[in-house]
PDB file of N, CA, C, O and CB in Angstrom:
ATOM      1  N   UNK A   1      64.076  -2.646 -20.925  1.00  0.00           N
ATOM      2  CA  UNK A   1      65.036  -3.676 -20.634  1.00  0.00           C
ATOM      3  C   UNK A   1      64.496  -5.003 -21.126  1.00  0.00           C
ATOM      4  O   UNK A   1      63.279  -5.175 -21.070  1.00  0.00           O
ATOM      5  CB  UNK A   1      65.353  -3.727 -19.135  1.00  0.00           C
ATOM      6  N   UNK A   2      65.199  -5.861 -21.554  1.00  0.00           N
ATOM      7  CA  UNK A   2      64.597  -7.228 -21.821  1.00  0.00           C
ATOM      8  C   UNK A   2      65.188  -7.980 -20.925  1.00  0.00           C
ATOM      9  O   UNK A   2      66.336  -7.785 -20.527  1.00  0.00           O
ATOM     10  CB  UNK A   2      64.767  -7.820 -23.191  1.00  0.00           C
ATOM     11  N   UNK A   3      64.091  -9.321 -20.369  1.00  0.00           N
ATOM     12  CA  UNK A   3      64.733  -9.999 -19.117  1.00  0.00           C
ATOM     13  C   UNK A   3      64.542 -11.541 -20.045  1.00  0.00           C
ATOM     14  O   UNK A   3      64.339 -11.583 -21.258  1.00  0.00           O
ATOM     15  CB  UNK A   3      63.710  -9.758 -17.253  1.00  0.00           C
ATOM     16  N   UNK A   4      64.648 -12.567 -19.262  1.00  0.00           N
ATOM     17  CA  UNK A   4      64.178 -13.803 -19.567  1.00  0.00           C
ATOM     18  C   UNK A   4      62.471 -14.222 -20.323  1.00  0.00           C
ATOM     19  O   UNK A   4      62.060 -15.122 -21.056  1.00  0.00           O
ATOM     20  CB  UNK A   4      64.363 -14.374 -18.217  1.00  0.00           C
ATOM     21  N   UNK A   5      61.918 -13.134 -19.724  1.00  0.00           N
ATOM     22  CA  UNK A   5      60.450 -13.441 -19.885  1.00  0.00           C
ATOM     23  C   UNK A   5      59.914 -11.497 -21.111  1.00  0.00           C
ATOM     24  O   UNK A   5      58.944 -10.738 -21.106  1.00  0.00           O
ATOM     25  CB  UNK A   5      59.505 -13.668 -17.553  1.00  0.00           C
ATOM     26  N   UNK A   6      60.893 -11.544 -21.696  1.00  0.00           N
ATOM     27  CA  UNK A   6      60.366 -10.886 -22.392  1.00  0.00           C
ATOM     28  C   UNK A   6      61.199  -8.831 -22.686  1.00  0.00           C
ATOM     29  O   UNK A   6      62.315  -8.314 -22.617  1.00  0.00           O
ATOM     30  CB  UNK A   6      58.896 -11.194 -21.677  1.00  0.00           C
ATOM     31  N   UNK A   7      60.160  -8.500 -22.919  1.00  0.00           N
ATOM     32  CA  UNK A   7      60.505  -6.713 -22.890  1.00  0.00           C
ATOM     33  C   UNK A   7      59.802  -5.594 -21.424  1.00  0.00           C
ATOM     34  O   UNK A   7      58.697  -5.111 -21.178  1.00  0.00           O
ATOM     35  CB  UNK A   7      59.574  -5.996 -24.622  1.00  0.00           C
ATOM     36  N   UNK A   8      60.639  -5.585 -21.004  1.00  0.00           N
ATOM     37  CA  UNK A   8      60.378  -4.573 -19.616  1.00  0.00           C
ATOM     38  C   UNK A   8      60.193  -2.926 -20.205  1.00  0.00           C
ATOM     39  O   UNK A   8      60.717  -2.501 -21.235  1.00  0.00           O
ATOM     40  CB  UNK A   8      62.011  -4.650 -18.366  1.00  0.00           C
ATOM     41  N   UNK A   9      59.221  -2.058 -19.172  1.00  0.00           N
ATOM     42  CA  UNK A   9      59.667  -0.951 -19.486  1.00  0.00           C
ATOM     43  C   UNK A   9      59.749  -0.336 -18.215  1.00  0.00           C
ATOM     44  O   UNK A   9      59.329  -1.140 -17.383  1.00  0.00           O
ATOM     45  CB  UNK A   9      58.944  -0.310 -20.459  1.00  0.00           C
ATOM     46  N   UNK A  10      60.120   0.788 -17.659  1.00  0.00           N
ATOM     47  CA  UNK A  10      60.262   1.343 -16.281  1.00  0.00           C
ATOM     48  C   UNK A  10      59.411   2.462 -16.366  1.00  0.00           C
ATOM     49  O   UNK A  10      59.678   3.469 -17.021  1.00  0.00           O
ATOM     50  CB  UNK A  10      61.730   1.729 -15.820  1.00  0.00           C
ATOM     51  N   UNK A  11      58.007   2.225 -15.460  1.00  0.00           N
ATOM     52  CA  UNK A  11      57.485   3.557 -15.798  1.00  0.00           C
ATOM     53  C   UNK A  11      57.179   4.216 -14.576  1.00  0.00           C
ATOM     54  O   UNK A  11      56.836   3.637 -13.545  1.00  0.00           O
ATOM     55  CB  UNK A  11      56.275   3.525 -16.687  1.00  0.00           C
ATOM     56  N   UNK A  12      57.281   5.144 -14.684  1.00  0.00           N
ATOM     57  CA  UNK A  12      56.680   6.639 -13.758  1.00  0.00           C
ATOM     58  C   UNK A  12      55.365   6.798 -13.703  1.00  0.00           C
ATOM     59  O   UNK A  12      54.433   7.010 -14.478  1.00  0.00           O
ATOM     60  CB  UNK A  12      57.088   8.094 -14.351  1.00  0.00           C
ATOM     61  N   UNK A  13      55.635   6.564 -12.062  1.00  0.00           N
ATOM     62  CA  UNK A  13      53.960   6.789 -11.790  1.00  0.00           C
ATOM     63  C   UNK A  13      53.731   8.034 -10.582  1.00  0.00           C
ATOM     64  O   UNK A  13      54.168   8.045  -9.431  1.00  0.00           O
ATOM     65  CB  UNK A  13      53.173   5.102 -11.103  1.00  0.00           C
ATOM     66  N   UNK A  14      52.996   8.927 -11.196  1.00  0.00           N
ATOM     67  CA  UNK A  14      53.178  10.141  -9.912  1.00  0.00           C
ATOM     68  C   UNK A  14      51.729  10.126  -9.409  1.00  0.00           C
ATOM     69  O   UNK A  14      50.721   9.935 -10.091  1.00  0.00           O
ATOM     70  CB  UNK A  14      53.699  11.978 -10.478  1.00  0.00           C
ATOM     71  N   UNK A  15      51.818  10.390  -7.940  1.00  0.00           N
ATOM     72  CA  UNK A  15      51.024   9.962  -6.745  1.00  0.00           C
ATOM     73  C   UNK A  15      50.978  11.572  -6.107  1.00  0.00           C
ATOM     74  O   UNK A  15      51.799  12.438  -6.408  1.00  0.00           O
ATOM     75  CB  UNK A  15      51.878   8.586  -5.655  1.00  0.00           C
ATOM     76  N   UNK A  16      50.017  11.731  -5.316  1.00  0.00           N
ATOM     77  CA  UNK A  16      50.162  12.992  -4.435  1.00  0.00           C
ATOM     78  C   UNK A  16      49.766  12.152  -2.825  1.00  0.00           C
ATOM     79  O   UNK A  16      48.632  11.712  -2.636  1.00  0.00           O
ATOM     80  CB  UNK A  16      48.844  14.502  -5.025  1.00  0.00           C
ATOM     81  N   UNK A  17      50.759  12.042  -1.873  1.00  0.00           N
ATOM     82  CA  UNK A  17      50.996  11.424  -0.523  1.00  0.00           C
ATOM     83  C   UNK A  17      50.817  12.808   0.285  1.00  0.00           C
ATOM     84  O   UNK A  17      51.535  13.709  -0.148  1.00  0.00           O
ATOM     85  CB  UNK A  17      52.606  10.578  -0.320  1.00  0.00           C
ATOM     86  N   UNK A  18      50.100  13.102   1.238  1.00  0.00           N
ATOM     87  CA  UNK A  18      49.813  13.885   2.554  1.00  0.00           C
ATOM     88  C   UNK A  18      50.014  15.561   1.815  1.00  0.00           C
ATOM     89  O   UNK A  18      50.382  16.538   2.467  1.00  0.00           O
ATOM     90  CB  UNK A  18      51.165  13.393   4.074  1.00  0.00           C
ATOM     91  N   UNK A  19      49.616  15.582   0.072  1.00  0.00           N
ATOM     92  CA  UNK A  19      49.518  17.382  -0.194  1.00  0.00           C
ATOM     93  C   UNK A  19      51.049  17.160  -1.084  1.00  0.00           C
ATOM     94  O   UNK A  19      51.165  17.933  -2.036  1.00  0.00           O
ATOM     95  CB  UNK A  19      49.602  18.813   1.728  1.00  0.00           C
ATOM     96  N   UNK A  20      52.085  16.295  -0.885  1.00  0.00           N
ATOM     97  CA  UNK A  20      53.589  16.266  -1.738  1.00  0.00           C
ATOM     98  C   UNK A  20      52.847  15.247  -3.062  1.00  0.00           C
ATOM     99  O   UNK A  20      51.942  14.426  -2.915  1.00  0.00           O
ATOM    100  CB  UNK A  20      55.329  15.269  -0.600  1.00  0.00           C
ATOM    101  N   UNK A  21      53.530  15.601  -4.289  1.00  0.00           N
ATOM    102  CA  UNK A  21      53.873  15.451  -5.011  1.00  0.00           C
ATOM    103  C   UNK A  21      54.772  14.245  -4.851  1.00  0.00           C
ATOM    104  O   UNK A  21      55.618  14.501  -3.994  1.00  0.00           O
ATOM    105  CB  UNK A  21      54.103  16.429  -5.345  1.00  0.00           C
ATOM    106  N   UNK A  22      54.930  12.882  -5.408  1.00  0.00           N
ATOM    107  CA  UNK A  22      55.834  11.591  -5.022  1.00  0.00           C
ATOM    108  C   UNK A  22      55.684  10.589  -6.532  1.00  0.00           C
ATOM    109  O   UNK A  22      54.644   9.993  -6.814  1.00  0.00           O
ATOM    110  CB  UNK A  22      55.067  10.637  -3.345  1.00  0.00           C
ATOM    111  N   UNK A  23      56.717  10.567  -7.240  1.00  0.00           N
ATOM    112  CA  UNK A  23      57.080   9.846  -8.487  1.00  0.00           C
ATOM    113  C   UNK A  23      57.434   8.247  -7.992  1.00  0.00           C
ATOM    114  O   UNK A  23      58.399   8.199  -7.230  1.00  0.00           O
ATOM    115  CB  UNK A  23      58.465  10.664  -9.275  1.00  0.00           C
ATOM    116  N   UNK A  24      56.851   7.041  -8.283  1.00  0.00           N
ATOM    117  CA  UNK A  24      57.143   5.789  -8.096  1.00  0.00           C
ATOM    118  C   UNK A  24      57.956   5.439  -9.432  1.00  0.00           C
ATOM    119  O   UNK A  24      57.968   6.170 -10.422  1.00  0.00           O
ATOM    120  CB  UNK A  24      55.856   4.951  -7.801  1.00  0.00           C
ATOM    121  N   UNK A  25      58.664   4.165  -9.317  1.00  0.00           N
ATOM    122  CA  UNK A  25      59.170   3.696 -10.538  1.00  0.00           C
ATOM    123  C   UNK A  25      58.692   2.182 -10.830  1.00  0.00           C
ATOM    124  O   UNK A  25      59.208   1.394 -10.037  1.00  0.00           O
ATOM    125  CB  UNK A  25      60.714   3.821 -10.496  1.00  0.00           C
ATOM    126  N   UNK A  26      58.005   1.703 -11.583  1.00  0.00           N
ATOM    127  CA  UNK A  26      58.116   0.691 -11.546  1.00  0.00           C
ATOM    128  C   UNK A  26      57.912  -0.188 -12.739  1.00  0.00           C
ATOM    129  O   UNK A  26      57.299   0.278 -13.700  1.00  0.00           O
ATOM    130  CB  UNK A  26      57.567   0.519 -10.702  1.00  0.00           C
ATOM    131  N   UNK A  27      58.454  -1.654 -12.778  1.00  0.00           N
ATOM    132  CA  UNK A  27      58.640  -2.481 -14.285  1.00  0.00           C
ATOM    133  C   UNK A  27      57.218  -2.405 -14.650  1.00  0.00           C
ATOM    134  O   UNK A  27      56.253  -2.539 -13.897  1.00  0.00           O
ATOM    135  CB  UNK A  27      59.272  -4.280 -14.267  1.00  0.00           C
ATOM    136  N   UNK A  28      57.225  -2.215 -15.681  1.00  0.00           N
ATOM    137  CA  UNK A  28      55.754  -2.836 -16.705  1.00  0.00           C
ATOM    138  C   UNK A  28      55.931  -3.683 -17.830  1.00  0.00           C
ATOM    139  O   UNK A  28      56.067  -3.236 -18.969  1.00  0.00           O
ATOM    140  CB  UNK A  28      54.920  -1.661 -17.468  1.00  0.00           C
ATOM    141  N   UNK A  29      55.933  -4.939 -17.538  1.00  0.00           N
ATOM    142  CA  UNK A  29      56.174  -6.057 -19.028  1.00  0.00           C
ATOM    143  C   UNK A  29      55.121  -5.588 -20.465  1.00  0.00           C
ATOM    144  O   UNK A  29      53.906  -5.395 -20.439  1.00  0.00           O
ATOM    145  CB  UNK A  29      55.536  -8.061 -18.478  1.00  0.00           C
ATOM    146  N   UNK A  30      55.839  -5.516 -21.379  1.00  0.00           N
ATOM    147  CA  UNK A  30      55.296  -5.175 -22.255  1.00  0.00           C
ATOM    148  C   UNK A  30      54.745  -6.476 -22.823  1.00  0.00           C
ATOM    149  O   UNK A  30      55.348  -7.547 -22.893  1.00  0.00           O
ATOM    150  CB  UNK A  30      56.063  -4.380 -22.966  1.00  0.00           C
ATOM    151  N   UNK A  31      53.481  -6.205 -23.225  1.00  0.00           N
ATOM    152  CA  UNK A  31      52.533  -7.638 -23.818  1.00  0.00           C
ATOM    153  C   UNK A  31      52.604  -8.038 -24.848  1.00  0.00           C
ATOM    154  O   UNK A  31      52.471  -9.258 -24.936  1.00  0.00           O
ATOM    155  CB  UNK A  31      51.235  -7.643 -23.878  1.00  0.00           C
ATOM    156  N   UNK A  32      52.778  -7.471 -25.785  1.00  0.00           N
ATOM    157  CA  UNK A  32      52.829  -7.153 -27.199  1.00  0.00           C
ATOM    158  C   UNK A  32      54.251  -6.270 -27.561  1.00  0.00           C
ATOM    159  O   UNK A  32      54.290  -5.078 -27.866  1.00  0.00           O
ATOM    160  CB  UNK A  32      51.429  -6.289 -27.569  1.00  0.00           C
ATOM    161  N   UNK A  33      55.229  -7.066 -27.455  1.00  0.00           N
ATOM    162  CA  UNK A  33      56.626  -5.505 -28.104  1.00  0.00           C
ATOM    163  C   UNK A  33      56.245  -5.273 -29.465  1.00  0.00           C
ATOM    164  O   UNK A  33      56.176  -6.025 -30.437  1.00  0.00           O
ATOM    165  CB  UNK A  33      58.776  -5.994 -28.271  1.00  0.00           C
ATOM    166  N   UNK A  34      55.976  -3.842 -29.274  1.00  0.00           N
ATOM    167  CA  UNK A  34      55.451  -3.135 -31.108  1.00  0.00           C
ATOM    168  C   UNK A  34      57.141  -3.405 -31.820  1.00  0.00           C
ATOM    169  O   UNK A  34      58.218  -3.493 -31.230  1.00  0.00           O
ATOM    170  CB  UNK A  34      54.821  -0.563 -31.153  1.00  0.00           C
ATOM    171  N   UNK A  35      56.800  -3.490 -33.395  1.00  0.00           N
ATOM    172  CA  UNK A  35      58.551  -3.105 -33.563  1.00  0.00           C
ATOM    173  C   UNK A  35      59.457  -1.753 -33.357  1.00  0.00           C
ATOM    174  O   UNK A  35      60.673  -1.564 -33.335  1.00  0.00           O
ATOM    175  CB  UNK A  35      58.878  -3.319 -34.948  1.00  0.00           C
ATOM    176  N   UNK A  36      58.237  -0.839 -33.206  1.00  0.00           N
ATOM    177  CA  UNK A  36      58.821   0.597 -32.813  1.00  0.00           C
ATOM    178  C   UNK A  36      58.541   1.493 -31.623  1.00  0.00           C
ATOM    179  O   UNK A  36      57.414   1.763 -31.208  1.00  0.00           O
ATOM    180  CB  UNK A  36      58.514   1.397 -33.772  1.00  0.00           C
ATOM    181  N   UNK A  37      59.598   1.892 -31.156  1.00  0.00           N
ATOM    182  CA  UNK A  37      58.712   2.320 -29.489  1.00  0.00           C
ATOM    183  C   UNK A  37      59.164   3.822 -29.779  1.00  0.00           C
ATOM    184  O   UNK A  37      60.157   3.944 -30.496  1.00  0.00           O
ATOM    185  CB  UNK A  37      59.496   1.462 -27.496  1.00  0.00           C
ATOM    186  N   UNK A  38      58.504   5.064 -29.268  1.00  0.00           N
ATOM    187  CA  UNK A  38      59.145   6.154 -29.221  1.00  0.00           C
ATOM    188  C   UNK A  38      59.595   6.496 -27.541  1.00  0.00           C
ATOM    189  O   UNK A  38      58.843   5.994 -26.705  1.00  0.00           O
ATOM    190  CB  UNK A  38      58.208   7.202 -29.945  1.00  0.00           C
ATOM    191  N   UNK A  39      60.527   7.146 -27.125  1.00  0.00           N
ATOM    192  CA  UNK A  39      60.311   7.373 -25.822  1.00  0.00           C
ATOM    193  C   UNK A  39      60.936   8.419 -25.270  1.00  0.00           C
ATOM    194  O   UNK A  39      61.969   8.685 -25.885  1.00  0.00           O
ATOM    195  CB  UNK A  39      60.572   6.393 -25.166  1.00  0.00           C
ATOM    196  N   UNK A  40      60.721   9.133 -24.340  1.00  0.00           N
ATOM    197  CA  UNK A  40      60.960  10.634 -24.199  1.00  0.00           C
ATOM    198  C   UNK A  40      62.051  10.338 -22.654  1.00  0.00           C
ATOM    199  O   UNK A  40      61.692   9.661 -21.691  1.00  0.00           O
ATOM    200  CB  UNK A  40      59.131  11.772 -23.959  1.00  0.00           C
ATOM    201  N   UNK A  41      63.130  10.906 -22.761  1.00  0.00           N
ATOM    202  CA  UNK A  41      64.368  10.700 -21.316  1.00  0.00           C
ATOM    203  C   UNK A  41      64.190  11.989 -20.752  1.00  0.00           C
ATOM    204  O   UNK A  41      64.421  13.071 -21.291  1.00  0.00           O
ATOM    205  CB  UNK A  41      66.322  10.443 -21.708  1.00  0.00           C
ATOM    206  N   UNK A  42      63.664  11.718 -19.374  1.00  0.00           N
ATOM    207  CA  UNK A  42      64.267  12.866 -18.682  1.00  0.00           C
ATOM    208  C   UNK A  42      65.232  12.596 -17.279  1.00  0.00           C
ATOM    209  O   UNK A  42      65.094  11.829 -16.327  1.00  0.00           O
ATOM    210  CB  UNK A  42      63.040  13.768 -18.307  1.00  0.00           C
ATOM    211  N   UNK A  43      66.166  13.505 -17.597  1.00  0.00           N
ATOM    212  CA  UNK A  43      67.583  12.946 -16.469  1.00  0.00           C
ATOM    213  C   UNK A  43      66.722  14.623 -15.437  1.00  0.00           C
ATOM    214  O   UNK A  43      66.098  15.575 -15.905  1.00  0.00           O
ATOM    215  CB  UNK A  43      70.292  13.140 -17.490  1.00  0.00           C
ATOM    216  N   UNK A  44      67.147  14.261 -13.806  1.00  0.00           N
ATOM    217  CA  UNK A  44      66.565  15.076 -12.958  1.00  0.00           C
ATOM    218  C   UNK A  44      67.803  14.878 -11.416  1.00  0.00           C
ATOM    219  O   UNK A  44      68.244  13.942 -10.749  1.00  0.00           O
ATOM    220  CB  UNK A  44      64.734  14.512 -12.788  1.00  0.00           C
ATOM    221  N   UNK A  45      67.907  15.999 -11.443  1.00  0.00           N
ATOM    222  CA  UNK A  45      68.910  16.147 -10.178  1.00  0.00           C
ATOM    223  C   UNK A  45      68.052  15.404  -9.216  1.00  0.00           C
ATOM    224  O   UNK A  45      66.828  15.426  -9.350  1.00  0.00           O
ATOM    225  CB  UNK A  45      69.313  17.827  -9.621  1.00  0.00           C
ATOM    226  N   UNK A  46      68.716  14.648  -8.106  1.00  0.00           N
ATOM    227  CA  UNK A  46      67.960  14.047  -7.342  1.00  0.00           C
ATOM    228  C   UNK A  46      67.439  14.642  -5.807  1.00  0.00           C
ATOM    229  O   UNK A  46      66.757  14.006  -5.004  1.00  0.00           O
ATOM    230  CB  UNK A  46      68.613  12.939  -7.294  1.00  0.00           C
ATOM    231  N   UNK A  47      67.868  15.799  -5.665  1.00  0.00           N
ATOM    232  CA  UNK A  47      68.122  16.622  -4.535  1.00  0.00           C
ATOM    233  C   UNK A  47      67.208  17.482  -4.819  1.00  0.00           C
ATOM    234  O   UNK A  47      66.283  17.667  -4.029  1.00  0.00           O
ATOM    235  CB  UNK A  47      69.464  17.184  -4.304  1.00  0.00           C
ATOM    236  N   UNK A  48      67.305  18.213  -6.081  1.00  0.00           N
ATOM    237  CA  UNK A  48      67.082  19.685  -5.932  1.00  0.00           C
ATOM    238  C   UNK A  48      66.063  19.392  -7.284  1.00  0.00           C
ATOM    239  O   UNK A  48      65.159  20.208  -7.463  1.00  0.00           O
ATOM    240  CB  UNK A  48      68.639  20.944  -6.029  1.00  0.00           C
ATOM    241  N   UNK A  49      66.174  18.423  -8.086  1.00  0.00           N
ATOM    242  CA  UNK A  49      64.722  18.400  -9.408  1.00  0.00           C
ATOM    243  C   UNK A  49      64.712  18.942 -10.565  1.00  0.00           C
ATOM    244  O   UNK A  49      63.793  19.193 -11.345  1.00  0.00           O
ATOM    245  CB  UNK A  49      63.469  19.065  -9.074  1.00  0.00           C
ATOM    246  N   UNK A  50      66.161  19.150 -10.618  1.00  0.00           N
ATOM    247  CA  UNK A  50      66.519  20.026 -11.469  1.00  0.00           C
ATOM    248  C   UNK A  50      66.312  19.163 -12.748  1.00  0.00           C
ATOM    249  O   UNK A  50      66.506  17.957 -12.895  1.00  0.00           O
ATOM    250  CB  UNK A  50      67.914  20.621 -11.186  1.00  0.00           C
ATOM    251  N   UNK A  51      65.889  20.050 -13.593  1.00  0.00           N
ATOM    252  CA  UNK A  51      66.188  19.139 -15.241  1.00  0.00           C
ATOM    253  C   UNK A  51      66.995  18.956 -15.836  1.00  0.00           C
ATOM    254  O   UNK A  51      67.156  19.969 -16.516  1.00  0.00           O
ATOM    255  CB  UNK A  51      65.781  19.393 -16.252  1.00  0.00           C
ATOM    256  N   UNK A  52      67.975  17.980 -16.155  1.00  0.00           N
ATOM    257  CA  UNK A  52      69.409  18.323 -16.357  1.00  0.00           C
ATOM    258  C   UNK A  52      69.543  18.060 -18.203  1.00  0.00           C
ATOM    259  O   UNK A  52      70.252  18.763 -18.923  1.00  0.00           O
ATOM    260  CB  UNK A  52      70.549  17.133 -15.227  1.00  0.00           C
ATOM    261  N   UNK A  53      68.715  16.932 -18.680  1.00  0.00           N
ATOM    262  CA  UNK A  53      68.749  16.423 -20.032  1.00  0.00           C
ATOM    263  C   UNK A  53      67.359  15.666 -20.197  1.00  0.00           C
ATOM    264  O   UNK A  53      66.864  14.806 -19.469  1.00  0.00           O
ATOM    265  CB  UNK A  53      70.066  15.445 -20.283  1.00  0.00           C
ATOM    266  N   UNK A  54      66.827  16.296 -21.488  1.00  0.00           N
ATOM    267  CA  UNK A  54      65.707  16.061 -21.835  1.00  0.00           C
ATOM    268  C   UNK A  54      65.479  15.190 -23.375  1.00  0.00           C
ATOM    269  O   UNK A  54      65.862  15.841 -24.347  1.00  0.00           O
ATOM    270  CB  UNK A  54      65.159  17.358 -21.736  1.00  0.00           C
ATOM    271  N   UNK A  55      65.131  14.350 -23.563  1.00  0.00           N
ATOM    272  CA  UNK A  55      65.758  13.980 -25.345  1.00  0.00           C
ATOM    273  C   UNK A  55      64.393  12.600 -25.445  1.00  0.00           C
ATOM    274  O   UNK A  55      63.820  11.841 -24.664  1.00  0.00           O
ATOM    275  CB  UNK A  55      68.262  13.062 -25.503  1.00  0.00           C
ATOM    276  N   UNK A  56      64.386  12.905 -26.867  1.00  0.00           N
ATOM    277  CA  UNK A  56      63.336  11.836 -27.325  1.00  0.00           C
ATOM    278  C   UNK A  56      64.253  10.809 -28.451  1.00  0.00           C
ATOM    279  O   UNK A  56      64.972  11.130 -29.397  1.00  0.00           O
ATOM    280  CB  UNK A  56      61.815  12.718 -28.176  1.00  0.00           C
ATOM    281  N   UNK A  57      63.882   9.457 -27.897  1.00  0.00           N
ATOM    282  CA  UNK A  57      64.692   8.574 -28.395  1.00  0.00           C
ATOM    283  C   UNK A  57      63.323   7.193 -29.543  1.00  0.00           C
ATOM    284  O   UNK A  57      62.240   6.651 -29.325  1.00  0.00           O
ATOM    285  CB  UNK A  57      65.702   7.881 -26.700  1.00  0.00           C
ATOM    286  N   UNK A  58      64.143   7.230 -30.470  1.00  0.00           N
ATOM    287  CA  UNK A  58      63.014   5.868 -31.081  1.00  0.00           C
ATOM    288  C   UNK A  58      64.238   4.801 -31.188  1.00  0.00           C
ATOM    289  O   UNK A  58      65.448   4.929 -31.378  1.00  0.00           O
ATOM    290  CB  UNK A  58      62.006   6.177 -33.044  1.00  0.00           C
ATOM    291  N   UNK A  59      63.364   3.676 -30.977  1.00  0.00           N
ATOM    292  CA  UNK A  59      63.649   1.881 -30.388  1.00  0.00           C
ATOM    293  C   UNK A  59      63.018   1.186 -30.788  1.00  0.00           C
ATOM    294  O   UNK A  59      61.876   0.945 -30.396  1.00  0.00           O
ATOM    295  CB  UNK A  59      63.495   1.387 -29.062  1.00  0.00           C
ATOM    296  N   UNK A  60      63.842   0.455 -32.063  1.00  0.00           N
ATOM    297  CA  UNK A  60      63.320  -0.715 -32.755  1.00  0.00           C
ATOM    298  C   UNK A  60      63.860  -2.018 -31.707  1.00  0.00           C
ATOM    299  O   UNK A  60      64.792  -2.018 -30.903  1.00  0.00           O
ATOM    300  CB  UNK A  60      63.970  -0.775 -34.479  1.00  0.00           C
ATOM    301  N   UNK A  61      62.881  -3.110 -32.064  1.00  0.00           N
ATOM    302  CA  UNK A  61      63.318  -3.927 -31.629  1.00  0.00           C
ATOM    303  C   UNK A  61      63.835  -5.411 -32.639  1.00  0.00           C
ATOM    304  O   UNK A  61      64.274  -6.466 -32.181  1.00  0.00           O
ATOM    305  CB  UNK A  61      62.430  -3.977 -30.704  1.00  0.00           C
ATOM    306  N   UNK A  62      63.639  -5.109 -33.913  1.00  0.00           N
ATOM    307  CA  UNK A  62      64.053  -6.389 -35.055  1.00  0.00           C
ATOM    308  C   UNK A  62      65.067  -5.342 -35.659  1.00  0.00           C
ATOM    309  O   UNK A  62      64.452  -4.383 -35.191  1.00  0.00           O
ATOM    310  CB  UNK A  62      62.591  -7.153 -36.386  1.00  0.00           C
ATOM    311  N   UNK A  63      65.638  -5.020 -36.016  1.00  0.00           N
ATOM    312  CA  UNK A  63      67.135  -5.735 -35.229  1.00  0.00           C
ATOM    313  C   UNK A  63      67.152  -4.426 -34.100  1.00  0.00           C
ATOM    314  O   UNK A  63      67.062  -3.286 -34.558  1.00  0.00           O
ATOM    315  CB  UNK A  63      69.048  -5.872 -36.542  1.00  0.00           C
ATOM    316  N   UNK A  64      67.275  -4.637 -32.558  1.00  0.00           N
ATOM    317  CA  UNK A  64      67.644  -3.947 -31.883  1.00  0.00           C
ATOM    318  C   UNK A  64      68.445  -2.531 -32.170  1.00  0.00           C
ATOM    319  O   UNK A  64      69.657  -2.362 -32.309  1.00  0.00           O
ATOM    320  CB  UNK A  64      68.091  -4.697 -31.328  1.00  0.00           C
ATOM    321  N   UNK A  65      67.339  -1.543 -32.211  1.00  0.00           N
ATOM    322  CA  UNK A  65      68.440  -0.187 -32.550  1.00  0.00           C
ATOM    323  C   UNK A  65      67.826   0.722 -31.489  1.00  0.00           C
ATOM    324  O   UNK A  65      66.827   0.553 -30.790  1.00  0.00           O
ATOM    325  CB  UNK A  65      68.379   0.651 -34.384  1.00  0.00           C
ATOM    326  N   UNK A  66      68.777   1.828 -31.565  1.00  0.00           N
ATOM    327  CA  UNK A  66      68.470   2.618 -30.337  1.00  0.00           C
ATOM    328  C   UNK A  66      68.972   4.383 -30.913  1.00  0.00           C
ATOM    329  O   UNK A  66      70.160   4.704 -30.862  1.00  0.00           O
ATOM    330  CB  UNK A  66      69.552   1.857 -28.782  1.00  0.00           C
ATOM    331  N   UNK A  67      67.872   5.396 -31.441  1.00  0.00           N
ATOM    332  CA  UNK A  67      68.855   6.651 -32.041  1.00  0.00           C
ATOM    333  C   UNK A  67      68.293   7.440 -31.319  1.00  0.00           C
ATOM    334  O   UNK A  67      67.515   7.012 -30.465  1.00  0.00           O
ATOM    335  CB  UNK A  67      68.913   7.155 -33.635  1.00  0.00           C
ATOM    336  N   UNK A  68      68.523   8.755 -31.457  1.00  0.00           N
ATOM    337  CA  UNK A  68      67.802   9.695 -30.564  1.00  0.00           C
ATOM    338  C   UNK A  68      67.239  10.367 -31.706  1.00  0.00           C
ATOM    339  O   UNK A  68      67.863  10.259 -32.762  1.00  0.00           O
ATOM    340  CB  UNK A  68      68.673  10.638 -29.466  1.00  0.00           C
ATOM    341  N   UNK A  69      65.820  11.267 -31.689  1.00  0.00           N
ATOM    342  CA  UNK A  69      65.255  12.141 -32.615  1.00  0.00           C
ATOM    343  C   UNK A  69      65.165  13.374 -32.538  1.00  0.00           C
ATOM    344  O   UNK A  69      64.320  14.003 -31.902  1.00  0.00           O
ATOM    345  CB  UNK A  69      64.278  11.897 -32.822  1.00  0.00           C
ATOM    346  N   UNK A  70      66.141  13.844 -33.263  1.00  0.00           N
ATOM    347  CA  UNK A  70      66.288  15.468 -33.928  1.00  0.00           C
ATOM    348  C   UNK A  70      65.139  16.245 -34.475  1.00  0.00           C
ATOM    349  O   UNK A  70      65.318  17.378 -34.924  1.00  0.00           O
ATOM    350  CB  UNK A  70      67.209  15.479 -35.165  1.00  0.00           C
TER     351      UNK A  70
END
């Protein structure tokens, strides 16, 4: 995401709490935006964990593009 102060990214951070397994989310400002980012989506039922859509996407940022990779 880009905010006022730059390029955000949302990252996953997995923890093990009392023996469970527990995924955090949280912003990480990027310090340096490379011009090319690669990045891997995973969509997950929120109940049950299911994997629903999995896809690797590359993200320029001069001129803002966004494709997915085949």
């Amino acid at each position: 995401m880009n905010g006022p102060s730059g390029f955000f990214a949302l990252e996953a951070v997995r923890m093990t709490v009392n023996g469970a397994e527990r995924v955090g989310i949280r912003p990480t400002r990027l310090k340096r935006v490379p011009p090319k980012l690669t990045v891997l989506v995973q969509l997950t039922e929120a109940t049950k964990l299911d994997l629903l859509f999995e896809g690797e996407f590359a993200l320029t940022t001069k001129p803002l593009l966004l494709a997915r990779v085949q």
